[in-house]
C-alpha positions in Angstrom: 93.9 78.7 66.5 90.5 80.2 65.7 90.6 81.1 69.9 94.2 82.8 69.6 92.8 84.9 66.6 89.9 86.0 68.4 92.2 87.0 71.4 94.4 88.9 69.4 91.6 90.5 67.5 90.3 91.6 71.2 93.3 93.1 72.1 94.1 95.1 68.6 90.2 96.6 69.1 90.8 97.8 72.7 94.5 99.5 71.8 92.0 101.1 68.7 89.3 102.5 71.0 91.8 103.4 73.7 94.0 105.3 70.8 90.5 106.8 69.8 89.4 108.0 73.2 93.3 109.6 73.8 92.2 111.2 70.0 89.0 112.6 71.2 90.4 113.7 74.9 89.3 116.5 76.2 86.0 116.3 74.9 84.0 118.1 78.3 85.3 119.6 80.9 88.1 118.4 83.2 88.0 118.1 87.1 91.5 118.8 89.0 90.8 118.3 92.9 93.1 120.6 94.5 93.8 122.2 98.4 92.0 124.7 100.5 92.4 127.8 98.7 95.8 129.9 99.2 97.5 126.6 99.7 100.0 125.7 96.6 98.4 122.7 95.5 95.4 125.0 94.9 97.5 127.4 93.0 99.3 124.6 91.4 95.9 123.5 90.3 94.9 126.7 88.7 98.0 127.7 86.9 98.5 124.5 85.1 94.3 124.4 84.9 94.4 127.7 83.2 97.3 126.5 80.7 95.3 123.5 79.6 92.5 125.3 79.3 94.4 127.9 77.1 95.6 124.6 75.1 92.5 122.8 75.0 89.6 125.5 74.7 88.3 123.3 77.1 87.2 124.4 80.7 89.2 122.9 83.7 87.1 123.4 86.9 89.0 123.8 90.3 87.6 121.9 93.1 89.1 123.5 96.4 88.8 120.7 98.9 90.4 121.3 102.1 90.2 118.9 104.8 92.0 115.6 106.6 95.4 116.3 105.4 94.2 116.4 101.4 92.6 112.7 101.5 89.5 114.3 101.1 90.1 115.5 97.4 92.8 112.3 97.0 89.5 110.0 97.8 87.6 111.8 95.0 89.4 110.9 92.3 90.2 107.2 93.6 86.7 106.5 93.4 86.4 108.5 90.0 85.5 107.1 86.8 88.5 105.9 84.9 87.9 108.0 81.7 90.9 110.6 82.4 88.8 113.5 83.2 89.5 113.6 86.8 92.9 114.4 88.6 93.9 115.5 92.4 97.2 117.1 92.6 98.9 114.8 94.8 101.5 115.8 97.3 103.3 114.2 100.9 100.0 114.5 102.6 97.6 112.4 100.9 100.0 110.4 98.8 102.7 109.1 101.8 102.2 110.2 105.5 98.3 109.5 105.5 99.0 105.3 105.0 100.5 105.6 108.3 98.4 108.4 110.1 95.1 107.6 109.1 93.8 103.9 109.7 90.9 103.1 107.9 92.6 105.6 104.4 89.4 104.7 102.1 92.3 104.5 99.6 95.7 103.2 98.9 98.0 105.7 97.0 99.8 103.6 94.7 97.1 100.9 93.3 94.3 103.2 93.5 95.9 105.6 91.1 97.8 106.4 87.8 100.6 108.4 88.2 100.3 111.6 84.8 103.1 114.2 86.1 105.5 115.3 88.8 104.5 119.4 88.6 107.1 121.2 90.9 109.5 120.1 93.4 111.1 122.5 96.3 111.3 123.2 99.8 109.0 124.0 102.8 110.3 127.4 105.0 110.7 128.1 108.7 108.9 131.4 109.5 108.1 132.7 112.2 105.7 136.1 113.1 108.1 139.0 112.9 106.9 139.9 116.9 109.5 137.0 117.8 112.7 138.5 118.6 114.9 136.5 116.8 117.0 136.8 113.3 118.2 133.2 113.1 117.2 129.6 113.4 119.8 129.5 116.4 118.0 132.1 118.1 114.6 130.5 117.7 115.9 127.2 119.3 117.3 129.5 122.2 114.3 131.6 122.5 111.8 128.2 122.6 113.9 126.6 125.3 113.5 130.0 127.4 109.6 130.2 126.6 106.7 128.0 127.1 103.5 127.9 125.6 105.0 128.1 121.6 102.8 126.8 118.7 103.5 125.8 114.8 100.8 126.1 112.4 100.6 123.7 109.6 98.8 122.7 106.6 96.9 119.8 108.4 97.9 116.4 109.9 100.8 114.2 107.8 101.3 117.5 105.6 104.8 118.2 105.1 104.8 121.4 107.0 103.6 119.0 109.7 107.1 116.7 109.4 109.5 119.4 108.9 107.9 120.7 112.0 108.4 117.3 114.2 111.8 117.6 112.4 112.7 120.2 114.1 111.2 119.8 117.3 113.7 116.6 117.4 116.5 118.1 115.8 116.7 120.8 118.3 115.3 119.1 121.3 112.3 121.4 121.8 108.6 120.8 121.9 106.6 123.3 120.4 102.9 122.3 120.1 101.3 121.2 116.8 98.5 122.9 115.6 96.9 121.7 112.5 94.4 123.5 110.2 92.2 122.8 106.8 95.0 124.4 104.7 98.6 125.9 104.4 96.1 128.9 103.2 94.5 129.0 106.9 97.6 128.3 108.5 99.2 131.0 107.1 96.2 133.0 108.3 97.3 131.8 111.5 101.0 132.6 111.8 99.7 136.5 111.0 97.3 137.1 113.2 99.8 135.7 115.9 97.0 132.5 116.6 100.6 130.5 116.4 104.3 132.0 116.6 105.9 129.6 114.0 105.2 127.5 110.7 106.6 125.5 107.8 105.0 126.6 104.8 105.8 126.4 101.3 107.4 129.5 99.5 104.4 129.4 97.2 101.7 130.1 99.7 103.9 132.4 102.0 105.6 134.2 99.0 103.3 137.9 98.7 103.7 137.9 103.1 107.8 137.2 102.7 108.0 139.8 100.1 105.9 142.2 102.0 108.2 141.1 104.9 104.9 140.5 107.5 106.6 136.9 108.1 110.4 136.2 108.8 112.3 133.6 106.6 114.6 131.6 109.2 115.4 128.5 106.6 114.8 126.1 103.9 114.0 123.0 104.4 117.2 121.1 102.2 120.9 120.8 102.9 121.6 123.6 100.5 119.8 126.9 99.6 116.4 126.0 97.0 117.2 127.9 93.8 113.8 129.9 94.3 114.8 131.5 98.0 118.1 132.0 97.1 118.0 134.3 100.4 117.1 132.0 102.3 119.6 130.3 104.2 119.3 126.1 103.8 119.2 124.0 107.3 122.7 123.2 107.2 123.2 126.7 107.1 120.9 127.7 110.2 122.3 125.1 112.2 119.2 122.6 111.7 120.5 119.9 109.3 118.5 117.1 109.8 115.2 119.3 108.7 115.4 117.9 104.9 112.2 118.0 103.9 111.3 117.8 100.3 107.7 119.8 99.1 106.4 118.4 95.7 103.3 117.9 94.0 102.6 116.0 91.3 99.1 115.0 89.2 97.4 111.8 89.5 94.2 110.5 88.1 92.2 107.3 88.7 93.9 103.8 88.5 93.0 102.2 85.5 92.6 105.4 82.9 93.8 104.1 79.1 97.4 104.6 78.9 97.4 106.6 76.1 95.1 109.0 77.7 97.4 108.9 80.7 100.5 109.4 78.4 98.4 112.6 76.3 98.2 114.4 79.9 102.0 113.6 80.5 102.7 115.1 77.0 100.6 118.3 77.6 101.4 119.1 80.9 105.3 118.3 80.4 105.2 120.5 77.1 103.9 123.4 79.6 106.0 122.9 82.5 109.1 123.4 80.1 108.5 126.8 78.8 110.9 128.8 79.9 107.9 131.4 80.8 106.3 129.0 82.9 110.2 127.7 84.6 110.9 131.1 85.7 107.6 132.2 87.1 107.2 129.0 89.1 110.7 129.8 90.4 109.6 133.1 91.2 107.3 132.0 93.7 109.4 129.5 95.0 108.9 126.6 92.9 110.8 124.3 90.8 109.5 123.3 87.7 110.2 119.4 87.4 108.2 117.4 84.4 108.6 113.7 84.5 107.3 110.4 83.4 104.7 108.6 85.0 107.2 105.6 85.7 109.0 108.2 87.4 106.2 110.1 89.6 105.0 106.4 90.5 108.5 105.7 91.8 109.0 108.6 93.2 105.7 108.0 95.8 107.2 104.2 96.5 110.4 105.9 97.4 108.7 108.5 99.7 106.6 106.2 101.5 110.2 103.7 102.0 111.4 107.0 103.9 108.8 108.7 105.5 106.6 105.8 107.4 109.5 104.5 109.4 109.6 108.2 110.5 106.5 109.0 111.2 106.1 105.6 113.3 108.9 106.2 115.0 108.1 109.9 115.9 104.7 108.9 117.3 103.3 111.7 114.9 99.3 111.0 115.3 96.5 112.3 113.0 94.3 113.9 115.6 
């Protein structure tokens, strides 16, 4: 009995000091490991950095780590201290394709982390340098089959401008050559100085160079048009529609950190990405606000890696 009391006791004084250190949280500054910069989990990173910061009076420090796909920064923050202060903002790349395109991943993406927030959800688009002549997704195909030597630019190995492009090449029985770079930033880069012809890039990073009109939009990658390129037509649409590609990014930190410093994150972070401010700018750019629990981003990664590793396996899609 004395032993069952003395358990209890244990457990009431660890609930106590957890409740304390969620009471106390922020107290110094907080890490978020993002992508190379101009890539949208670097932007992701700074605009919801910037509202906790404006929340919190507490700084939030940006670390831009490009590199292997976003397992770099993801590695980070596995090994972290379990104390809430670090986060990575997670996305297809370091979360799902890198278990099956990297062999010796230094860590595993569901028991190495804990799941705070999904951030935004949307779509990844087909551009192409405007010196292509085409207008249409169609045409593209057409104008691959009749030209060699084609390259896509993507946001590094497993990213999901990566798949959607080995979706298409299958999709429309073409082979245009893969090249992979530090960042959807670089790749971008890329695509406008005509390095490569093509990409898949998310609205976010390509928005200011769609606008300005220095890139043609072709498609979305989702069997109906994404709210934020309503212009845009989706890959049923353009005659492509096995390119469904979800792009979403969602904040982790280290496995481990006290739930209810966990759950104070969720609550901020949620309470932010459902201002209607906040909704329509994201939407502006091409992203979907989506606030969830973290039962719900941890499910959502489980359901993502169910899909994606058969795919990647079976497409032979390699790392280097």
């Amino acid at each position: 009995m004395v032993k069952t009391y003395a358990a209890v006791a244990l457990l009431l004084a660890g609930n106590f000091a957890c409740a304390q250190d969620a009471k106390d949280f922020p107290s110094r500054p907080i890490r978020i490991m993002g992508g190379g910069v101009g890539s949208t989990a670097d932007y992701l990173s700074r605009y919801i950095g910037q509202k906790l910061n404006e929340k919190w009076a507490q700084p939030v420090v940006i670390d831009s780590r490009a590199g292997a796909g976003g397992t770099l920064a993801a590695d980070v923050v596995a090994k972290a201290a379990p104390d809430g202060y670090n986060m990575v903002m997670g996305h297809a790349g370091p979360m799902v394709s890198a278990v099956a395109l990297y062999k010796d991943l230094p860590y595993d993406p569901v028991r190495d982390f804990a799941p705070v927030s999904r951030m935004t959800t949307g779509v990844v688009v087909l551009v192409t340098h405007p010196s292509i002549p085409v207008s249409n997704a169609k045409e593209l195909i057409a104008f691959i089959k009749q030209k060699q030597g084609l390259s896509y630019a993507s946001a590094g190995n497993g990213s999901m401008s990566h798949l959607a492009g080995e979706l298409f090449n299958r999709i429309a029985g073409v082979s245009v050559l893969h090249v992979p770079y530090k960042s959807a930033g670089l790749a971008l880069t890329a695509l406008l100085s005509s390095e490569t012809q093509i990409s898949f890039l998310s609205p976010v990073t390509a928005h200011t160079q769609l606008k300005a009109g220095r890139v043609k939009a072709l498609a979305v990658s989702s069997k109906t048009r994404f709210v934020g390129t309503p212009d845009i037509p989706s890959a049923v649409e353009a005659g492509v529609p096995g390119m469904d590609a979800q792009l979403w990014f969602g904040l982790f930190n280290t496995a481990k950190t006290p739930r209810a410093v966990v759950m104070k994150l969720n609550q901020e972070i949620n309470e932010i990405l459902r201002k209607p401010d906040v909704k329509q700018h994201l939407l502006t750019l091409g992203a979907e606000a989506a606030p969830s629990t973290p039962e719900e981003l941890g499910d959502f990664v489980k359901s993502e890696l169910q899909r994606w590793l058969p795919i990647i396996k079976a497409a032979g899609i390699k790392a280097g």
